[in-house]
C-alpha positions in Angstrom: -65.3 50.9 -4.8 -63.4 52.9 -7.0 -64.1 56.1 -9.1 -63.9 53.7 -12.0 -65.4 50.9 -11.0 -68.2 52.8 -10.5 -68.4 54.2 -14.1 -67.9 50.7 -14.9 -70.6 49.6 -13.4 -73.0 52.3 -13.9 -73.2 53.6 -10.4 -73.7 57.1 -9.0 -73.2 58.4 -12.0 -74.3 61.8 -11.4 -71.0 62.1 -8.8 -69.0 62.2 -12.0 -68.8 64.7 -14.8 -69.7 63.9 -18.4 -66.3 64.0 -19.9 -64.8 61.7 -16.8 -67.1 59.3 -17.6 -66.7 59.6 -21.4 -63.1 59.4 -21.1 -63.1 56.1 -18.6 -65.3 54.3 -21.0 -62.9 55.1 -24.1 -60.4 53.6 -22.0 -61.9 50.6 -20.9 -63.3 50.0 -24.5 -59.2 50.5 -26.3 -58.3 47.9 -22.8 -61.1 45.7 -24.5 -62.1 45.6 -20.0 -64.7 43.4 -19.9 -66.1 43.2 -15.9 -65.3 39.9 -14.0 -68.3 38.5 -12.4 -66.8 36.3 -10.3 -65.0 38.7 -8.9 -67.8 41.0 -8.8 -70.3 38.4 -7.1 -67.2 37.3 -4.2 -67.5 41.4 -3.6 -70.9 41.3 -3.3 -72.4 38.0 -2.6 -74.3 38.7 -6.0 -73.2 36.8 -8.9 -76.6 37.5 -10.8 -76.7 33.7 -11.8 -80.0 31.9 -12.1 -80.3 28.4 -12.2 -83.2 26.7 -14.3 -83.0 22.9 -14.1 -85.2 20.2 -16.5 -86.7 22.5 -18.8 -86.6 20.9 -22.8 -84.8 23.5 -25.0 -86.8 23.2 -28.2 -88.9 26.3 -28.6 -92.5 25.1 -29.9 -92.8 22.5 -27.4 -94.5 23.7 -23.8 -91.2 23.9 -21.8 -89.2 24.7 -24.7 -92.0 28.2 -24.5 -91.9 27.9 -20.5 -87.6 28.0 -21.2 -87.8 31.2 -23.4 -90.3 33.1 -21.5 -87.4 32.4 -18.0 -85.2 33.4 -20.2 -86.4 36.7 -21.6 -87.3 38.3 -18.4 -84.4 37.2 -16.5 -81.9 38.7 -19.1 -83.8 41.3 -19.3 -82.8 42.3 -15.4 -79.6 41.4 -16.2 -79.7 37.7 -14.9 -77.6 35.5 -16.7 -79.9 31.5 -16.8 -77.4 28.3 -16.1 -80.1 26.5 -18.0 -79.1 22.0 -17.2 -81.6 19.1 -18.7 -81.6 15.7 -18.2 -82.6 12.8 -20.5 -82.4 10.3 -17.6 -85.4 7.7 -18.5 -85.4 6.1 -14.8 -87.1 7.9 -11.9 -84.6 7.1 -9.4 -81.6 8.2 -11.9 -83.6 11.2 -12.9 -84.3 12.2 -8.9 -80.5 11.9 -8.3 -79.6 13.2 -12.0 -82.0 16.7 -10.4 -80.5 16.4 -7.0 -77.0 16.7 -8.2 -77.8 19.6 -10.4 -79.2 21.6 -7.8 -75.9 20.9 -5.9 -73.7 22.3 -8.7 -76.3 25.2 -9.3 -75.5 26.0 -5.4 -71.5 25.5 -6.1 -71.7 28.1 -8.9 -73.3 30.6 -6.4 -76.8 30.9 -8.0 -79.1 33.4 -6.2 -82.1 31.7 -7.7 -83.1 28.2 -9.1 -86.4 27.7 -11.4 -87.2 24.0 -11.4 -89.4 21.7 -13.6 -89.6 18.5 -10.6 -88.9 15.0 -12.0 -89.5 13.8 -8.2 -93.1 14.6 -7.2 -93.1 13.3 -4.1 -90.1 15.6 -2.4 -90.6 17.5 0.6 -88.4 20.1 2.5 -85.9 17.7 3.2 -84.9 16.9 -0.4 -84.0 20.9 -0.9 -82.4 21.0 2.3 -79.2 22.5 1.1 -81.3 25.2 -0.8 -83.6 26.1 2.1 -80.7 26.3 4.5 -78.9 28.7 2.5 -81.8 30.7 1.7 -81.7 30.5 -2.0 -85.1 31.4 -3.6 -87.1 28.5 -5.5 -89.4 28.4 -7.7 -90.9 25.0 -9.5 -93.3 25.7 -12.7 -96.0 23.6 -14.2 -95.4 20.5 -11.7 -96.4 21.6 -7.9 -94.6 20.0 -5.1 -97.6 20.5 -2.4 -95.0 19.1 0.2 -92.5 21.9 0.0 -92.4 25.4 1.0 -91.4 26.9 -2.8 -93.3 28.8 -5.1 -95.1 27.2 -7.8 -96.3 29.0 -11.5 -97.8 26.9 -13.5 -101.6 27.3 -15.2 -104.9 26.2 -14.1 -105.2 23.1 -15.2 -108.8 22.1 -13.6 -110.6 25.3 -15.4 -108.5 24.3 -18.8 -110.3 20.7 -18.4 -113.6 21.8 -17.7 -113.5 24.1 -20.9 -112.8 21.0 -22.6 -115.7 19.4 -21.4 -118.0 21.8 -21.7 -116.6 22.3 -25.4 -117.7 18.3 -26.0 -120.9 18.5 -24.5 -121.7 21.3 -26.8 -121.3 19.6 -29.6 -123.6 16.7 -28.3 -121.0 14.0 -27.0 -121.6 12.2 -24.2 -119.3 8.9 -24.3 -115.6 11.2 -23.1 -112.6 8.7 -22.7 -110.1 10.2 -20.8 -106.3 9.3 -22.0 -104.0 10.3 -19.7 -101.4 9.1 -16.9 -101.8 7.2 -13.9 -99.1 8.8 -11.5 -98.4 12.1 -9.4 -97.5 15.1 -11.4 -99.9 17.2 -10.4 -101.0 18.2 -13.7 -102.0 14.5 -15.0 -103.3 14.5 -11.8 -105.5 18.2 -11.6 -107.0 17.2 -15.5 -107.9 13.5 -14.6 -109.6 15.0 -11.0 -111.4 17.9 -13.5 -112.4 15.3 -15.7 -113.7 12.5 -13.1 -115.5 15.9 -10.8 -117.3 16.7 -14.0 -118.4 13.1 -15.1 -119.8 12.7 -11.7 -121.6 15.7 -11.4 -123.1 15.0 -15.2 -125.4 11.5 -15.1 -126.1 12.2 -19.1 -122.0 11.6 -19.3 -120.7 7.8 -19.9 -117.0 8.1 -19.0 -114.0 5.9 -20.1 -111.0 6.2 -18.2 -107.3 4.6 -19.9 -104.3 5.3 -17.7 -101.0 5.1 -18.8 -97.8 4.5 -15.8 -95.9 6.7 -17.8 -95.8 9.9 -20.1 -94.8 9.1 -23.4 -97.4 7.4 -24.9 -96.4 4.7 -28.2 -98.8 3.9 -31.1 -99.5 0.5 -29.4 -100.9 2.1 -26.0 -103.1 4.6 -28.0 -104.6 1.7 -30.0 -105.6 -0.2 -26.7 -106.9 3.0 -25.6 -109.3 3.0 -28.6 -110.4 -1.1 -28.3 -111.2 0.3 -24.9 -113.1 3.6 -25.6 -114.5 2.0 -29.1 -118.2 3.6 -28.2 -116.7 6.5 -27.0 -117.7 9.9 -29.5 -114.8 11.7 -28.7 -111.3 11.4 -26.5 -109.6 13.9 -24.5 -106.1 13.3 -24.2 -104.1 15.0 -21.3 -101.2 16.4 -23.1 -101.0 16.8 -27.1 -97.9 13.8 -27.5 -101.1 11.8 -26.3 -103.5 13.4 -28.9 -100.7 12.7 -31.4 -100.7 8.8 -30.3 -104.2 8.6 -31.0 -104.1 10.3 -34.5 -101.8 7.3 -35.4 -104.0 4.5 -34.3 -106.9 6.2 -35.8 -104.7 6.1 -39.2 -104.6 2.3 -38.7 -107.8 1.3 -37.3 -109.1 3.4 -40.5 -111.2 5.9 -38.2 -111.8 9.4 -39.1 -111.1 12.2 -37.0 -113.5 14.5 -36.6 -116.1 12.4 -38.1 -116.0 8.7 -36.3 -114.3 10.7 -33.1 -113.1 14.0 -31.7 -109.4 14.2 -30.0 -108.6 17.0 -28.0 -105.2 17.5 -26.7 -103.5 19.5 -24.1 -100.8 22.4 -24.4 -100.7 24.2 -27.7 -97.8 22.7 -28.6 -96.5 23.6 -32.1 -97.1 20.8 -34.3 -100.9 21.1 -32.8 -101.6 23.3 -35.8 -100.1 21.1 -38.5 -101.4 17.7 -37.7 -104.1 17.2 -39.8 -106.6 18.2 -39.0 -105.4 20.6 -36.9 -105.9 19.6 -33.0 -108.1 21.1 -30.5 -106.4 22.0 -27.6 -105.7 24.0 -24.3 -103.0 26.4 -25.0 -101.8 27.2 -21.6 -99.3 30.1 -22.2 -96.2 28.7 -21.8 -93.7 32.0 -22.5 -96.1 34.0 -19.9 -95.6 30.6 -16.9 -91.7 31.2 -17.8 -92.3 35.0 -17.2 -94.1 35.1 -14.3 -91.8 32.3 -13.0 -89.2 34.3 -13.4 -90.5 37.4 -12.1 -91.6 35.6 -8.7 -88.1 34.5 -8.4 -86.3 38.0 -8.8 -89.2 39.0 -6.2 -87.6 36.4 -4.0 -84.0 37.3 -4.4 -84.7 40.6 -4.4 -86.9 40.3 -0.8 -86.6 37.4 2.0 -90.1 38.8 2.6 -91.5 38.2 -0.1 -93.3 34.8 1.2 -93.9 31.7 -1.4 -97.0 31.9 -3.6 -98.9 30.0 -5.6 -99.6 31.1 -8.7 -101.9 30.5 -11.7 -102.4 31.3 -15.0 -105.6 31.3 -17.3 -105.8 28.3 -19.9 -107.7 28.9 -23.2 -109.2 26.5 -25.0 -108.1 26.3 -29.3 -110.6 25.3 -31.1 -109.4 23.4 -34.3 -110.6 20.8 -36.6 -110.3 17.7 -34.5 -113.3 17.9 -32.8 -117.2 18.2 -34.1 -120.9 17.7 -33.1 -122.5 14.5 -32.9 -124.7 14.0 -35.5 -126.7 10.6 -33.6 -125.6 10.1 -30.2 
């Protein structure tokens, strides 16, 4: 590398004196040089490109937090994110919709991907091209137990049981669980919390109403309640759920907190603007996107550096959707 492209790049700078340095950045700055990374990462097989695939962009929603928190921390060590989404509704378009953004993440020489799954099922086999190559990966929120990546997301089994714990203290006993009935593994961690704690509680009288999907309409959360319509209270297992329920309590004329208590899942923004405002389990979305991205530059930076599972504390929000039992 030259004396210049070293000042360039801010390298062994103490080699040069003050006024070279001075004087080659004057230079560079009238040439308007900006540095080529392309050319820079063909040099050195480092084109400090991160891929982050399926993460929403809308800050106030969990991923959009998850998204901002990867993206702070990775531009602050001078990673630049190659951020793609999809809005594919079917599974099997959605896994090859990920698969084939993962392949042009790999084309553009990323030394990293950060993944929110869409195909919870996939084993080693399905990142075959990124485990041969050795690229570091990282999946947040959604585990893949079937793969050898790392996984940040937040503890979703302790967040649940403060939820329930919550409830009991204010004297309700009938829970309906609202949730989904498939394999991300945080619909799945909750609804095992939830059905762990019922079991091991006899004064408890749980409802269960699964959903096959996660986008729950008005018309599911009303069936929810003709199911759970002795249940005290309803714990939904993300807040679009919790948000459901607040419409077909509108129409079935039911109060909330007074004929039933919702609690959601997520902290997402318009949690503390519904009215009332919802309980929930804020689960630290920017911090999962930080340590995410930490645990990936730890990968990149050493082959070492093994994969890890790692999560973070939930805490619960208490709000104005949820209140004692006044005659159970």
């Amino acid at each position: 590398m030259s004396a210049v492209s070293r000042i360039l790049a801010g390298k062994n700078l103490n080699h040069f004196t003050s006024a070279n340095i001075e004087r080659v950045r004057a230079i560079a700055s009238e040439l308007r040089y900006r540095p080529n990374r392309l050319i820079r990462g063909i040099q050195t097989g480092k084109t400090g490109l991160v891929g982050v695939v399926g993460l929403s962009h809308s800050r106030g929603d969990f991923y959009g937090d998850v998204l901002a928190g990867i993206h702070d921390e990775l531009i602050s060590e001078d990673r630049l994110p190659v951020v793609i989404w999809s809005n594919v509704d079917s599974p099997l378009e959605r896994g090859r919709s990920e698969i084939e953004q993962i392949h042009a993440l790999v084309d553009l020489r990323v030394e990293g991907i950060i993944l929110s799954p869409v195909v919870y099922g996939a084993t080693d086999l399905y990142f075959k091209e990124i485990l041969e190559r050795n690229i570091p990966l990282v999946t947040v929120d959604r585990a893949l137990p079937r793969t050898h990546c790392c996984f940040v997301g937040s503890d979703d089994e302790a967040g649940m049981l403060a939820v329930l714990d919550h409830l009991k203290a204010l004297n309700h006993r009938r829970i309906c669980f609202f949730g989904a009935d498939d394999a991300v593994s945080t619909g799945l961690h909750r609804l095992q919390a939830f059905r762990n704690f019922v079991s091991h509680d006899k004064e408890i009288e749980p409802v269960e109403y699964l959903l096959p999907h996660w986008k729950p309409t008005v018309e599911d959360a009303l069936d929810c309640l003709g199911k759970a319509h002795r249940q005290t209270a309803i714990v939904a297992v993300h807040d679009p759920f919790a948000w459901a329920l607040y419409q077909a309590a509108a129409i079935k004329k039911l109060r909330i907190p007074e004929d039933l208590s919702v609690v959601g899942y997520g902290n997402d923004a318009i949690s503390r603007h519904v009215v009332p405002s919802l309980t929930t389990v804020d689960q630290h979305a920017y911090d999962i996107g930080t340590s995410a991205a930490r645990r990936l530059l730890l990968r990149i930076a050493s082959s070492a550096e093994r994969p890890r599972k790692v999560l973070l504390p939930c805490d619960l929000i208490v709000r104005q959707s949820t209140a004692a039992v006044l005659d159970s």
